[in-house]
N, C-alpha and C positions, 0 to 999 in steps of 0.2 A: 570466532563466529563472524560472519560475515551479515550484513543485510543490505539483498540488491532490490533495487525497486525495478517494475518497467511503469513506465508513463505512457501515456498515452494509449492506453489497450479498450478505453472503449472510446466507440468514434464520435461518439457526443458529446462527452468529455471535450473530446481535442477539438472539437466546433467551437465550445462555449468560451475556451480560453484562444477562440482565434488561431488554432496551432494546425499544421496541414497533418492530413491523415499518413501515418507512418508505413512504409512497405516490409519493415522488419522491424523488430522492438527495439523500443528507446530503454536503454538502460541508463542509471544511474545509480549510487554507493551511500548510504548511511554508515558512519562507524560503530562499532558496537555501546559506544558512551550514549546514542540517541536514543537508548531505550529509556523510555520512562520509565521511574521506581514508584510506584503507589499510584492512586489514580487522580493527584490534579497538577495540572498542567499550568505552571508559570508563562504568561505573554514575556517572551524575549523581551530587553530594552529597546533591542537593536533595530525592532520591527513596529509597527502601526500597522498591519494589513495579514494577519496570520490565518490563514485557511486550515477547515479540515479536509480530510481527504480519508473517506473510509477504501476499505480494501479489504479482499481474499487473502490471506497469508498462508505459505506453505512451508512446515519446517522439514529439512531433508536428514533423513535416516540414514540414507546409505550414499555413501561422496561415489562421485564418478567425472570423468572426463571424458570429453568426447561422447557423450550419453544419447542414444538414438531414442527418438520419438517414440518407435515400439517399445521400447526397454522401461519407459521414463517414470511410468507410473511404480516401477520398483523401488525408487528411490525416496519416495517420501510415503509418507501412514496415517500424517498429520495436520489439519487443515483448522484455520481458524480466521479473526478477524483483527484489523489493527487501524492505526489513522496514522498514516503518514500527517504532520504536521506541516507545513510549508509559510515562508516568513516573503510573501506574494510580493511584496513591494520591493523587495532584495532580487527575488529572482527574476525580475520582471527589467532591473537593473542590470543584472550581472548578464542578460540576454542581452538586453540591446548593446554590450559590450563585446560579444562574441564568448563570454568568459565562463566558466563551470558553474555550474549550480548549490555547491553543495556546502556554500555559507548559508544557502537560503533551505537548504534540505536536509541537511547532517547535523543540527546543532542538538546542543542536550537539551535529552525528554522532547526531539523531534518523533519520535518512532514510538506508538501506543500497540502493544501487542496483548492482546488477552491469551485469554487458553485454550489449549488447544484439544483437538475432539477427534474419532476414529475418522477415518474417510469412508469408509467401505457405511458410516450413517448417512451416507448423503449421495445425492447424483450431482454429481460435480460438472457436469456437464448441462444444471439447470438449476442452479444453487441461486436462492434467494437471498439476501443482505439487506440492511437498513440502517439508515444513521437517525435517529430524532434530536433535534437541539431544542430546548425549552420545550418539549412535549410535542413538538412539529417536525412530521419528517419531510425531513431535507434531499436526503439521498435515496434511492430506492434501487439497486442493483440485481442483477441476475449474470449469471457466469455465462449464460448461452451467447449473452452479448459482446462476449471479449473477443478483438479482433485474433489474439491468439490465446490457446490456453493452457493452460497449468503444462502440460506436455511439451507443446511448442517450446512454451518460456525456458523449462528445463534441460530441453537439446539445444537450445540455441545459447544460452548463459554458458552452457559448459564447454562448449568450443573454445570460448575465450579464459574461464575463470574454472577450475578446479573445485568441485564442489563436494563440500567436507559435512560429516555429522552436526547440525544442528545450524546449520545456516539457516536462514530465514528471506523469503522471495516474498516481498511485497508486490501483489498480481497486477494493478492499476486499479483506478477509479473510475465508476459511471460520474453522472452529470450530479448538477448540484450543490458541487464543493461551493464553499462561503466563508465570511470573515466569521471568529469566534472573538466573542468582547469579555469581559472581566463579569461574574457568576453564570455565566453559561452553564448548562448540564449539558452534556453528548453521552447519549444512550445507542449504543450498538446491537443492532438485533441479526443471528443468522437463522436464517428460516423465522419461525414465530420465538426463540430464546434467546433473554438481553445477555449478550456476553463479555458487552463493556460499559460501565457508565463513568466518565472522566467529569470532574469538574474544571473550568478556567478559571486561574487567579492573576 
């Protein structure tokens, strides 16, 4: 199982971290060890600065290569939410070095994936999301907002990378990502139904 991120898909996002607005999606790689097992999340040693980062998640049904835009929505069934974790002070590091991201974005129980739900419940093309931390929401997303979406991401990932049953494409992030400290709750809501709640340890 593969799990690719894109960054940077919505444009306020990419304002808020200072980043220039992207012409084609920023990809990036979690390994499959960053999935978190249970729902609380140990603070890295490694890190003082860890963010969450809610997200659209799509898990893929049917693998293809070279997969056309019209085609694309054949290939997955399944759509759900997750939090990319990120260890902000590492990547923030390993930037001004020229250097990959992905001590800062792959580590274990970086990747929070909840579960997943039909697509054909939802208009994906105007899909609501939520992050609350301590009872405060934080993040507030909607898919209409994504510079590219679920389809785009799908025909353009697959030009490069082979995409196989059960992979998992983290879509990006609206605005709002933040540090998380030690008893945090993050509650995840799509549409009005919480479909993660994580503690910090």
């Amino acid at each position: 199982m593969k799990i690719i991120c894109i960054g940077r898909n919505y444009s306020e996002h990419a304002k808020e971290l200072g980043n220039e607005i992207p012409e084609r999606p920023v990809i990036f790689m979690k390994p499959d060890t960053a999935v978190l097992k249970g729902n609380d999340f140990y603070i890295p040693e490694f890190s003082d600065d860890v963010h969450y980062e809610l997200e659209v998640v799509v898990k893929i049904s049917k693998g293809g290569k070279y997969i056309q835009k019209e085609t694309a929505a054949k290939h997955y069934e399944e759509i759900g939410l997750g939090i990319d974790f990120t260890a902000r002070d590492l990547q923030s590091e390993l930037k001004s070095k020229g250097l990959p991201w992905e001590l800062a974005k792959g580590f274990d129980g970086s990747a929070v994936v909840g579960n997943f739900f039909k697509k054909e419940n939802f208009n994906l093309g105007s899909l609501g999301f939520s992050l609350l931390k301590n009872k405060e929401k934080v993040q507030d997303g909607n898919t209409k907002d994504m510079m590219f979406t679920i389809d785009d991401i799908i025909a353009f990932v697959s030009q490069y990378f082979t995409l196989r049953v059960g992979d998992l494409i983290f879509t990006g992030t609206p605005k709002g990502v933040g540090k998380v400290e030690e008893n945090d709750i993050l509650e995840a809501y799509l549409e009005d139904k919480k479909v993660l709640d994580i503690r910090i340890l």
